[in-house]
N, C-alpha and C positions, 0 to 999 in steps of 0.2 A: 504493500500500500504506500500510496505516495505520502510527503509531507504536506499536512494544511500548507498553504501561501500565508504568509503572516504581512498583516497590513502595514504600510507603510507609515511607522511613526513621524512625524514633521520633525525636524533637527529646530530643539527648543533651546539653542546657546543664540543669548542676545547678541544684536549685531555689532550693539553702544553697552559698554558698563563702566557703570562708575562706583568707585569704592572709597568711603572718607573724605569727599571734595571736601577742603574748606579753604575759604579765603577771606586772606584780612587786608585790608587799607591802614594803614599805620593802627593806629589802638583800636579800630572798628573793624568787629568780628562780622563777614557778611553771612560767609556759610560756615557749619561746622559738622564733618562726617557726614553730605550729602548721600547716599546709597542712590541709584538711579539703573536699570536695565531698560533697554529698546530692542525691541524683538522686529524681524522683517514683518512686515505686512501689518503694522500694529497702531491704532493711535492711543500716545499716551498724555494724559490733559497734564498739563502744570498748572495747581492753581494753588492763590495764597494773598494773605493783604497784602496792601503796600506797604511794601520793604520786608516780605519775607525770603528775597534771595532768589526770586525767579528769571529776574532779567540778568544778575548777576550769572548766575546758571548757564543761562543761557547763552552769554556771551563767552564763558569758558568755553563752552564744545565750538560754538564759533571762530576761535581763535585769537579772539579780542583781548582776554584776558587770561594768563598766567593763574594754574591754581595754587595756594600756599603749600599747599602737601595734598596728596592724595594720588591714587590711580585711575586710567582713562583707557581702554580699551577696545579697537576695533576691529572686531571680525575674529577675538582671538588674543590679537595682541596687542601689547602696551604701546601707548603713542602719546607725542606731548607737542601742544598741535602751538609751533611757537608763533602763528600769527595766523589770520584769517584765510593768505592762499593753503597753507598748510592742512587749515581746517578742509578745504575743497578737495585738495588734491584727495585727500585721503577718506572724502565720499561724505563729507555733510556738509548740506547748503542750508542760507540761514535767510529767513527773510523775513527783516526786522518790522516793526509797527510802522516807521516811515518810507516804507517798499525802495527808499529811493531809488526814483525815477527820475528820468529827464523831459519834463512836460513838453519841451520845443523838439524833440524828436518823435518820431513814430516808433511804431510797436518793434518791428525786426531791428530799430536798432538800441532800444530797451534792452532786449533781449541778449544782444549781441554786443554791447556794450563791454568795452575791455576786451574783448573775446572772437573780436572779429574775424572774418576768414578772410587771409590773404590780406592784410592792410594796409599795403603799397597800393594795391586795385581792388578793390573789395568786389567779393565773390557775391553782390547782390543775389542772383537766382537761387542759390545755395542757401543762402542764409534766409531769402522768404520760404523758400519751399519748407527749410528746417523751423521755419517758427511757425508757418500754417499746421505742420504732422504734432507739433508741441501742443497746441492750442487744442488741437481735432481731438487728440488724446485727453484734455481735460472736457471737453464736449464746452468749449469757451463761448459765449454768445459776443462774440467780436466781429464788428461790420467788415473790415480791411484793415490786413496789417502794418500796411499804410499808412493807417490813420494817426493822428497828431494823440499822445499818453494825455494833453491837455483837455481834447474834448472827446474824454473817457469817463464813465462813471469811476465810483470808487470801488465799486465789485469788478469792476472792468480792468482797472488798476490794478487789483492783488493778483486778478487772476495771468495779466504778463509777470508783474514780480512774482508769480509761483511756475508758471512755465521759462523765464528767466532761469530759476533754482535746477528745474528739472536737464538743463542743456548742456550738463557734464557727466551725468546717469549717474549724481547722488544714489547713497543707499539710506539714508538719511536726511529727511528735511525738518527743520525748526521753523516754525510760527511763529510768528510771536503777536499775539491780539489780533489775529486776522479779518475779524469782524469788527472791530472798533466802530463806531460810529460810520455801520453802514445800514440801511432799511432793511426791513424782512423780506423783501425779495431779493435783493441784492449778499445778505444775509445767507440765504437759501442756498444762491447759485453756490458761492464761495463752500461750505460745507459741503454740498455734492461734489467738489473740484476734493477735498481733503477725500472724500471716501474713495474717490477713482487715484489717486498716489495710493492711499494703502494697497486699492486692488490689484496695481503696480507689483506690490511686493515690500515698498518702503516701507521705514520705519519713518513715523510723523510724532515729534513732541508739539502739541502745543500750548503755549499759554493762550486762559483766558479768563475772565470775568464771569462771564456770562454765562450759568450755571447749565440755562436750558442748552444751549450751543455743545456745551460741555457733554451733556449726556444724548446730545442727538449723534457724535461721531466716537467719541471716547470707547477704547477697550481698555482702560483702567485708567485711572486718576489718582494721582500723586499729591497729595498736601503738605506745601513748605508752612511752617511757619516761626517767624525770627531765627531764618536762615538753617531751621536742622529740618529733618524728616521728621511729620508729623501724621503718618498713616496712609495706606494706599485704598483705595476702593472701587468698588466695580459700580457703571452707572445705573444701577440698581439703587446705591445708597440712598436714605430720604436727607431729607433736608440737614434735617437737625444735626444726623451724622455729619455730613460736610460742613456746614456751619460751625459747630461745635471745632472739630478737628483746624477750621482755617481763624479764627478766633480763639479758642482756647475756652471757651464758655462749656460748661457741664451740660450734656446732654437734658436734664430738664429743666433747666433753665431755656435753653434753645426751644426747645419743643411747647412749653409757654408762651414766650414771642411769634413762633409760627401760628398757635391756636389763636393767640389775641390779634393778628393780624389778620389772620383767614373770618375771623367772626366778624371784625370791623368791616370787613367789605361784602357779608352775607346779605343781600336784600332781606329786608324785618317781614 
């Protein structure tokens, strides 16, 4: 008799780990023994108040920032990423809350920006072609890539700064507030762009606020708060959970303020 076929386990070694980030600014402690795994094909929220260590965080794997101690791992092995190309080369694109863009240029050369092909003569056909197949692949509702990043929405904007990201074959993309202060449809579009990178295969950190956003793409969520690990959880958690953990407030206490909030706005 034959042997069963035995199913194919997925290879569950993160693609990104981090073990005891911390970093200080002269006597100001930002992080201390951050713990942090990014698995392919995964989104992980970062979320936390202001000035719990997330943009910090974030600017380490980006290559912004030097950590004070600690280890960074990609694919396996140790790397210490001493400045932002480094961080690229080595497969993680970052695209920060102010996407910068060049509002007086068009989309291909947003995109292509630094990075151009052939820059003695530029390989225009090449580089549209390669940012219409970027676009197509986030399913971008972009008129011509042609057009001026100025007379862009602002979903329209993130989503070249995230096909921008995509044009090195990252295995790793950072967000950082990619919804900010943009409408619920615009809103919308941008999250369906995060769930087709993970379908990708990538790994996606990102920060944000906005708790429902959080759990419309989130496969697990990460709470800093004043700079250490303060619980991870699946977007199943209720409120109080998250709250609780991104404040430090005792779970009934939280779950009080949720009741007297939700009853204030019950029509009598």
């Amino acid at each position: 008799m034959s042997e069963p076929v035995q199913p194919i386990v997925p290879d569950r070694t993160p693609v990104l780990s981090l073990r005891a980030i911390s970093k200080r600014f002269g006597a100001i402690s930002a992080l201390t023994d951050i713990d942090l795994d990014v698995h392919a094909g995964e989104v992980v929220a970062l979320v936390g108040d202001n000035g719990a260590g997330k943009s910090t965080l974030v600017k380490i794997l980006a290559g912004v920032h030097a950590p004070s101690s600690g280890t960074i791992t990609f694919n396996g092995e140790p790397v210490i990423f001493a400045n932002p190309s480094a961080a690229l080369d080595h497969g993680i694109a970052t695209v920060f809350q102010d996407l910068a863009l060049c509002e007086n240029l068009d989309v291909v050369a947003n995109i292509y920006l630094g990075r151009e092909l052939n820059p003695l003569q530029l390989d225009e056909v090449a580089m549209e072609k390669r940012s219409w197949q970027l676009l197509n692949e986030l399913s971008a509702r972009i008129p011509s890539v042609r057009e001026l990043v100025a007379s862009l929405s602002g979903g329209q904007r993130q989503t070249v700064a995230i096909a921008r990201s995509l044009l090195l074959d990252p295995k790793v993309i950072l967000l950082d507030e990619p919804t900010a202060a943009l409408g619920v449809a615009q809103t919308a579009e941008v999250l369906d762009m995060i769930e087709r990178v993970r379908a990708k295969g990538l790994g996606v950190v990102m920060i944000s606020h906005n708790m429902e956003d959080v759990r419309a793409v989130a496969d697990r969520i990460v709470v800093l708060r004043l700079g250490r690990n303060n619980g991870v959880f699946s977007p199943d958690a209720t409120n109080a959970e998250l709250v609780g953990a991104i404040t430090g407030a005792t779970s009934n206490s939280v779950s009080r303020r949720v009741e007297r909030r939700a009853a204030a706005h019950t029509p009598s």
